[in-house]
C-alpha positions as YAML, in Angstrom:
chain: A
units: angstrom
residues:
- id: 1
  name: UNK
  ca: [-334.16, -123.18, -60.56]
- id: 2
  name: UNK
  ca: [-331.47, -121.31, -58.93]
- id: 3
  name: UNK
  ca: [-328.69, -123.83, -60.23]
- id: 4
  name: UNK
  ca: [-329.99, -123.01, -63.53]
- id: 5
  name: UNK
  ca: [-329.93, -118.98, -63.18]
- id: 6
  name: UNK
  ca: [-326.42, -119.94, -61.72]
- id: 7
  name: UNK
  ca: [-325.53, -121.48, -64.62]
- id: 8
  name: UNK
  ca: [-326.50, -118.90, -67.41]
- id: 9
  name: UNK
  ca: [-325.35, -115.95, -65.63]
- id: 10
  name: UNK
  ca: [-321.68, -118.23, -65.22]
- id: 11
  name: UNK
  ca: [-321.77, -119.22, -68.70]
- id: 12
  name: UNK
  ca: [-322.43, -115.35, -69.70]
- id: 13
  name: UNK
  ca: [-318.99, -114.46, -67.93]
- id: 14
  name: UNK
  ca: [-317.31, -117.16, -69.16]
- id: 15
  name: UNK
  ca: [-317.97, -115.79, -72.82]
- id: 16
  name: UNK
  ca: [-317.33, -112.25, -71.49]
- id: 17
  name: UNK
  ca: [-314.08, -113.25, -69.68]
- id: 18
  name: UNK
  ca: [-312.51, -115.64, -72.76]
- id: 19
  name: UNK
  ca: [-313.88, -113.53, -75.93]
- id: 20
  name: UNK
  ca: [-313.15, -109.90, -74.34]
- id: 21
  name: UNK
  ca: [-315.63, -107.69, -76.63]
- id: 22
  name: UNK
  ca: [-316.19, -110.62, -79.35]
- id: 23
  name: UNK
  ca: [-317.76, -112.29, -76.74]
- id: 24
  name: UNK
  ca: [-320.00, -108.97, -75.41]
- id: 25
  name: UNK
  ca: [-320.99, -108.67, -79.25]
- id: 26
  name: UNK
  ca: [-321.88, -112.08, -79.52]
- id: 27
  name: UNK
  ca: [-324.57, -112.48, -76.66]
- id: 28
  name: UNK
  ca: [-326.08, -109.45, -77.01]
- id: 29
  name: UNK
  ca: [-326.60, -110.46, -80.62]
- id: 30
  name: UNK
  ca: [-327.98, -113.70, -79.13]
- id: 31
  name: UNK
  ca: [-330.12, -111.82, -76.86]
- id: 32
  name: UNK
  ca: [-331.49, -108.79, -79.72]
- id: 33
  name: UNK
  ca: [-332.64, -112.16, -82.22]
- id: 34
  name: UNK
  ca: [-335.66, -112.54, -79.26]
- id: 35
  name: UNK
  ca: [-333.71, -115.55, -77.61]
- id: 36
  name: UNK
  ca: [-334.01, -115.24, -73.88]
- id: 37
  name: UNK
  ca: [-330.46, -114.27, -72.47]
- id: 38
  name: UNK
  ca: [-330.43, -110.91, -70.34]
- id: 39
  name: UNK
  ca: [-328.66, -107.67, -71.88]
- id: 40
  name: UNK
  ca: [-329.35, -107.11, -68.01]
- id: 41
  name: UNK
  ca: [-326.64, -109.42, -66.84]
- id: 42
  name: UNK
  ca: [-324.90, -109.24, -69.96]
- id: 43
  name: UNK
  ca: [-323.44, -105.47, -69.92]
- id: 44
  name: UNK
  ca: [-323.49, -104.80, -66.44]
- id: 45
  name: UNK
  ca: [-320.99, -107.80, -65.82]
- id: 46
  name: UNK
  ca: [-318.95, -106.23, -68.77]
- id: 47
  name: UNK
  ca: [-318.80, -102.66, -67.13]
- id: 48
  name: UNK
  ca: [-317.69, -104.78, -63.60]
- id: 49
  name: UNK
  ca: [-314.84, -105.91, -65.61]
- id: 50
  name: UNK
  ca: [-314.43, -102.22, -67.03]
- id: 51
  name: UNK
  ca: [-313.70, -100.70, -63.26]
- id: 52
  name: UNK
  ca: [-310.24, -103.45, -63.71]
- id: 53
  name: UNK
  ca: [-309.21, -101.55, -66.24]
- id: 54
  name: UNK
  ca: [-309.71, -104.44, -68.84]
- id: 55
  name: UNK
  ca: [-312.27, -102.84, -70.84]
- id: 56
  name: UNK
  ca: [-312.83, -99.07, -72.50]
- id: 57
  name: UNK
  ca: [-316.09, -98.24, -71.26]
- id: 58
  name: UNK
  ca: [-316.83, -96.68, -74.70]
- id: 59
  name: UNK
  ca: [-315.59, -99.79, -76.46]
- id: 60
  name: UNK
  ca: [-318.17, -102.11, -74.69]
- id: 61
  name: UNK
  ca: [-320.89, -99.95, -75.96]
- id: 62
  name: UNK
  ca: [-319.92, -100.19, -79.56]
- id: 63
  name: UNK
  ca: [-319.42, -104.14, -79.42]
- id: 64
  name: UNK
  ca: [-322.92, -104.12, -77.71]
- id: 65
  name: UNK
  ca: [-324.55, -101.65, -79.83]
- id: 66
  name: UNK
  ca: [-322.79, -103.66, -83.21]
- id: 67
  name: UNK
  ca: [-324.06, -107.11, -81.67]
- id: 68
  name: UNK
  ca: [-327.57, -106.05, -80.69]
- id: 69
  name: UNK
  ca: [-327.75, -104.21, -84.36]
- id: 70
  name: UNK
  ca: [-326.40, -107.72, -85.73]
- id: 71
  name: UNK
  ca: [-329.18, -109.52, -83.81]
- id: 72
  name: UNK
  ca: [-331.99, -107.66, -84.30]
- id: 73
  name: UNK
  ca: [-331.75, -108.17, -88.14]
- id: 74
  name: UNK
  ca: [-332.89, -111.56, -87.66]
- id: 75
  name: UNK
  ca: [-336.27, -110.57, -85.89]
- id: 76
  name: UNK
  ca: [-336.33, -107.72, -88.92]
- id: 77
  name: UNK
  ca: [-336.12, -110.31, -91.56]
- id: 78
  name: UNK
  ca: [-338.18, -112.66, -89.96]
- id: 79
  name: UNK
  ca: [-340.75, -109.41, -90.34]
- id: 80
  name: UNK
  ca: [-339.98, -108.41, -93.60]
- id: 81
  name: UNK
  ca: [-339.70, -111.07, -95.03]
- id: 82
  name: UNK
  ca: [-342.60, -113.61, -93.26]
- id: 83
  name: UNK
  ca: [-345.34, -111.07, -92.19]
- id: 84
  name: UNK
  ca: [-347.54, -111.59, -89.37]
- id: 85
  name: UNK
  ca: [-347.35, -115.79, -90.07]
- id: 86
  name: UNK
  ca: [-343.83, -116.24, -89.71]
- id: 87
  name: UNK
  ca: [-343.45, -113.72, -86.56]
- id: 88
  name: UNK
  ca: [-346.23, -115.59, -85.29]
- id: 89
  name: UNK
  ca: [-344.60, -118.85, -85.85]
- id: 90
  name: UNK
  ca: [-341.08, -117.75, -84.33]
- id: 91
  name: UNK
  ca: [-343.52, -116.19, -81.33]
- id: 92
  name: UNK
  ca: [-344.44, -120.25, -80.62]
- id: 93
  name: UNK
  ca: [-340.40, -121.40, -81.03]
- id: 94
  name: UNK
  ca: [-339.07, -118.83, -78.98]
- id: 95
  name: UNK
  ca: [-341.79, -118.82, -76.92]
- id: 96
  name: UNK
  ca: [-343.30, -114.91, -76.82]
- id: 97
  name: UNK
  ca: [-345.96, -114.37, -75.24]
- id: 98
  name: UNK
  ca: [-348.81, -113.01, -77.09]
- id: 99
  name: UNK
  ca: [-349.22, -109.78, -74.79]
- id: 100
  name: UNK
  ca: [-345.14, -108.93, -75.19]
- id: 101
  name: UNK
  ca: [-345.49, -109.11, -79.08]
- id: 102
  name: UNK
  ca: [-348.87, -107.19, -79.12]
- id: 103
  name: UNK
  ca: [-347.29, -104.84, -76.77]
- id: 104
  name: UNK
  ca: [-344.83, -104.33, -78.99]
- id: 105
  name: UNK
  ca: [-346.84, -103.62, -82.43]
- id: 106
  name: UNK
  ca: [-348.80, -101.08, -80.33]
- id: 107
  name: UNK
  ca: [-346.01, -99.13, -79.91]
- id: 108
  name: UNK
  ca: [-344.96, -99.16, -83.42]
- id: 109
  name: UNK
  ca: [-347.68, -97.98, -84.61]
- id: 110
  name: UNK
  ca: [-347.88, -95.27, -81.89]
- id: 111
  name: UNK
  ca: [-344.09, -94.13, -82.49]
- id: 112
  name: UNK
  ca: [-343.97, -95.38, -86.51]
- id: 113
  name: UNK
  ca: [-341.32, -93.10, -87.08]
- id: 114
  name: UNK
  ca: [-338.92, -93.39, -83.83]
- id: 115
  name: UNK
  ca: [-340.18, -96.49, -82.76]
- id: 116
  name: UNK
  ca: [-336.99, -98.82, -83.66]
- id: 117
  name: UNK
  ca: [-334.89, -95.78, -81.98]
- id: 118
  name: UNK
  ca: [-337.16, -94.87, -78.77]
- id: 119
  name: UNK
  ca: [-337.76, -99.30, -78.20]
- id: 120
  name: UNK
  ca: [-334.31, -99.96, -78.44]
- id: 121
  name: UNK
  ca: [-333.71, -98.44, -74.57]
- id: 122
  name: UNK
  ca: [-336.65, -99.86, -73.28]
- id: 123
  name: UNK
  ca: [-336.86, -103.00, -71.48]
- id: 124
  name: UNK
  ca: [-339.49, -105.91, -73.24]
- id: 125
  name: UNK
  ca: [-340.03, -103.44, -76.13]
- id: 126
  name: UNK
  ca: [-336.29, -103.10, -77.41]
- id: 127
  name: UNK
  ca: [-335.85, -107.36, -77.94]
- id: 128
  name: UNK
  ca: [-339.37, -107.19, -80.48]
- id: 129
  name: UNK
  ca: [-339.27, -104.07, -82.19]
- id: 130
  name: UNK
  ca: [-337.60, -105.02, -84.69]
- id: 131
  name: UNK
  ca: [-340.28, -107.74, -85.94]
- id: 132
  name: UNK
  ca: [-343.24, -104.98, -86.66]
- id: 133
  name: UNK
  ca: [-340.40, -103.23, -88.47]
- id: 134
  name: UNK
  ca: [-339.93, -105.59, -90.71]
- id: 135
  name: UNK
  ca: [-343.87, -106.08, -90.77]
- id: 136
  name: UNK
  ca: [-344.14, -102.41, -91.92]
- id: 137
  name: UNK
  ca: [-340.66, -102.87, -94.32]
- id: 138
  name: UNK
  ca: [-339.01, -100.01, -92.70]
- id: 139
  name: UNK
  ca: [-336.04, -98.83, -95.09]
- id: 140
  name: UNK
  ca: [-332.98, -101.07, -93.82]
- id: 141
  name: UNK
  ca: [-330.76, -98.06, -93.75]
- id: 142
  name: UNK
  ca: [-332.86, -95.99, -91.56]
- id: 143
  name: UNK
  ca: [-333.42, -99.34, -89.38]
- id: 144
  name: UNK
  ca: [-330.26, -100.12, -88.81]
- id: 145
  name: UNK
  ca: [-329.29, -95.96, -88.36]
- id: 146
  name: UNK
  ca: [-331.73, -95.99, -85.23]
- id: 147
  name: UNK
  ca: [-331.02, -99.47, -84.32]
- id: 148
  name: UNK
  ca: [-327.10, -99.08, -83.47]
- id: 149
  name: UNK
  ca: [-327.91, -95.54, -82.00]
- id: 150
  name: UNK
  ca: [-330.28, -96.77, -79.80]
- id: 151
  name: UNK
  ca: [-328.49, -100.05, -78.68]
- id: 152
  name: UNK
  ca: [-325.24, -97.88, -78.22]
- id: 153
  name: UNK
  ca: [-327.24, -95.81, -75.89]
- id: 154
  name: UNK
  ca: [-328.33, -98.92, -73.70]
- id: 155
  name: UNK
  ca: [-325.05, -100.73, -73.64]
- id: 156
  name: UNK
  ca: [-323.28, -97.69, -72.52]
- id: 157
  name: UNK
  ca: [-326.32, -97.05, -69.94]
- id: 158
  name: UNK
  ca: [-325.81, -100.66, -68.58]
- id: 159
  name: UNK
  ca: [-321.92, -101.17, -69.31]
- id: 160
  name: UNK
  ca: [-321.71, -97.38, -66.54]
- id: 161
  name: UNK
  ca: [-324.12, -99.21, -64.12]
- id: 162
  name: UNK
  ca: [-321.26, -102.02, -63.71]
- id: 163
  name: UNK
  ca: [-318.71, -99.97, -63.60]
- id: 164
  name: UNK
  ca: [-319.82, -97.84, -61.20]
- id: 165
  name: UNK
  ca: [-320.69, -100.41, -59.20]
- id: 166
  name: UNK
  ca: [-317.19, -102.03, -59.37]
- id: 167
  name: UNK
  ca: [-315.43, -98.36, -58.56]
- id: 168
  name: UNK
  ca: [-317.21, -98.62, -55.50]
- id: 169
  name: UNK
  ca: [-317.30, -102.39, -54.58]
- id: 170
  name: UNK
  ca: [-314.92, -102.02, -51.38]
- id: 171
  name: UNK
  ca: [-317.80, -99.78, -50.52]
- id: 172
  name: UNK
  ca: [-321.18, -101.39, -52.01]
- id: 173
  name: UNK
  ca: [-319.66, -105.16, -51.32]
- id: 174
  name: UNK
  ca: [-320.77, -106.15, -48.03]
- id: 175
  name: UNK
  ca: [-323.99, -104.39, -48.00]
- id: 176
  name: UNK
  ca: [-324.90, -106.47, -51.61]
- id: 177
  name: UNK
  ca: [-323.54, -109.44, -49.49]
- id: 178
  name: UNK
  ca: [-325.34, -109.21, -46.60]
- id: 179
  name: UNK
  ca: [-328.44, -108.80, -49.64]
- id: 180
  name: UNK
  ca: [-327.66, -112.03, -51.45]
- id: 181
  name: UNK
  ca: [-330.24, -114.27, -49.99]
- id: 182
  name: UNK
  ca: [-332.78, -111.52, -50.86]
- id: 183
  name: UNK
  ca: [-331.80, -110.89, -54.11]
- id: 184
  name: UNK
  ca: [-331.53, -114.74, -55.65]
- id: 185
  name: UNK
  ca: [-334.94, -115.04, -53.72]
- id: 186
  name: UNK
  ca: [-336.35, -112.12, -55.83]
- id: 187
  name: UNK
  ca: [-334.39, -114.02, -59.42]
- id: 188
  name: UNK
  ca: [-335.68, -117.00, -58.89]
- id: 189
  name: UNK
  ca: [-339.44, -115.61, -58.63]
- id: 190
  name: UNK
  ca: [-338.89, -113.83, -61.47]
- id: 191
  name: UNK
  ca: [-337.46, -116.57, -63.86]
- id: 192
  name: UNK
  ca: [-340.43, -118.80, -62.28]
- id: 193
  name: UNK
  ca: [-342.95, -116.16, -63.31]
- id: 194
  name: UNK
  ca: [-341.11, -116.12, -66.64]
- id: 195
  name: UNK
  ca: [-341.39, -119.41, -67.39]
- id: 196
  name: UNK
  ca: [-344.62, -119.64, -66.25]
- id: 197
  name: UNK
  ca: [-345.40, -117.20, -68.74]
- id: 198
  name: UNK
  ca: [-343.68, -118.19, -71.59]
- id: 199
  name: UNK
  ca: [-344.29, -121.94, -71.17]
- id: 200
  name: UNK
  ca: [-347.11, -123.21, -68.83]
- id: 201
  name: UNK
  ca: [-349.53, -120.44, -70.50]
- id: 202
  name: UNK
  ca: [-348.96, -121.59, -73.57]
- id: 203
  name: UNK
  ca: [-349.18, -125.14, -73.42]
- id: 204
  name: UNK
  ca: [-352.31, -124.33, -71.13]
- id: 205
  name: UNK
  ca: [-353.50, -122.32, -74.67]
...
């Protein structure tokens, strides 16, 4: 399990560190179409790179804003154009769980107006809203309007975490050292509880 974590979160940088904002754009696209791959791990890393001076702090928000807007039209479509049987049927290939989705349509229907904008900086919530958008056909404009605002907002959020974290890594480093059995201990439980989840449940269903 941890081999595997290993090997996303290195194959992340990789893209980060060869494509330069491309490459942020790109998985956070990958990540806002509901395929499992962390914004989490994804921005934070890129804002790390940002306290080298490599990267604009600003400009890794817009590639990550543009990406996630690029991504979530996918989910949209898959909305607008499939209703309720073809989310349901991407829920089974990507492997949603019932209560994420559901979650998710609850709070559409509670924030109809600002959902797309208010779910896009929330964790679980921002990767699905964009399917009961589509559901309910929101107008594409104002989709992708609150879609790139919102996404810009949690890029940036992230992108300052890593940077911040970098500025002070003389500092911060061998306390988060000292941390590191604790902390892949606490990954691996959660990507075994995700899995579990996402997999075991349903083939139990």
């Amino acid at each position: 399990m941890t081999n595997i974590i290993l090997a996303v979160t290195t194959w992340i940088t990789h893209i980060i560190a060869a494509l330069s904002y491309p490459g942020v754009a790109l998985l956070m696209a990958i990540e806002s179409a509901a395929i499992p791959l962390p914004s989490e791990v994804i921005m934070p890393f890129a804002g790390f790179l940002a306290s080298t001076g490599r990267f604009s702090l600003l400009a890794l928000a817009l590639a990550g804003a543009i990406g996630s807007t690029v991504g979530s039209l996918v989910t949209y479509y898959i909305g607008y154009h499939g209703g309720n049987a073809w989310a349901k049927r991407y829920e089974r290939a990507v492997h949603v769980s019932k209560g994420e989705l559901g979650f998710t349509e609850k709070f559409f229907k509670r924030f109809p107006h600002s959902s797309t904008l208010i779910g896009r900086v929330l964790p679980v919530v921002r990767t699905f809203i964009s399917i009961p958008a589509g559901i309910a056909k929101v107008p594409i404009g104002r989709f992708l309007t609150y879609a790139f605002i919102g996404s810009f907002v949690w890029s940036y959020f992230l992108a300052f975490l890593g940077k911040k974290l970098g500025d002070n890594w003389d500092t911060l480093g061998k306390y988060f050292h000292k941390l590191d059995a604790v902390i892949v201990f606490i990954i691996v439980i959660a990507v075994g509880w995700w899995i579990w989840k996402h997999f075991l449940q349903a083939k139990r269903a």
